[in-house]
Structures are given as C-alpha cells and as structure tokens.
N, C-alpha and C positions, 0 to 999 in steps of 0.2 A: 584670305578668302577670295574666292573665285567669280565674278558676275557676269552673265550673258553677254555684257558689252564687252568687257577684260576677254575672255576669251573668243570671237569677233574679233578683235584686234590681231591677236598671237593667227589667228585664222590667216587675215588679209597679210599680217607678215610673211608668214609661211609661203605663202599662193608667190608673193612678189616675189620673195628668194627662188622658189620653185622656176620663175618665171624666165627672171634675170640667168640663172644656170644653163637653162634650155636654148635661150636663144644664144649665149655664149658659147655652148659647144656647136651650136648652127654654124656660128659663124668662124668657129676655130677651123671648121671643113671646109667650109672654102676659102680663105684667105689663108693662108702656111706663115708668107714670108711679110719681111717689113714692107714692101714695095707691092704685094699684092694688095695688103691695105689699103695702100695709100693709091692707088690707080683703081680699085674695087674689080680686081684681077683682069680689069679692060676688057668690058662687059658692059659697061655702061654705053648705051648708044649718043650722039651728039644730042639732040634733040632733046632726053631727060636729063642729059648733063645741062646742059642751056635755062632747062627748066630749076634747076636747083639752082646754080649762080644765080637767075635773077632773083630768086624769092618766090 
C-alpha cells in the first residue's frame, strides 16, 4: 500500500534525479576535456577565484 507521504517521497526522489541530470549535461557543455575542469575553462576572473580559496 501506497500513502501520501510514501509517494512525496518517490516525488522529491524523482525531482532530485531530474535535477542532478540537468545540471550534469550543463555542465558536460561546457567543460569537454579533463583540464577544462580543472581550470573551469579559464573563465574564472582573479577576484572570485580569490574569493573561493579563502572561504
């Protein structure tokens, strides 16, 4: 048997998988190679990089 909450749940699953897919093929478009990962295709300005190392 099936209750309101149980499925809510299977809902919120779905949505997150949906979720996770989408920004994964985002992000397959712009980054290709191992090295554009890893540098965020040199894009990032100094300033929000700076911001992210410190915290």
């Amino acid at each position: 048997m099936s209750t309101p909450d149980h499925m809510a749940s299977w809902v919120a699953v779905a949505l997150v998988v949906l979720a996770t897919v989408l920004v994964g093929g985002f992000g397959l478009r712009i980054s290709r190679t191992t090295s554009d990962f890893y540098v965020a295709s040199r894009t990032v300005r100094p300033r929000l990089n700076a911001a992210a190392i410190s915290g």
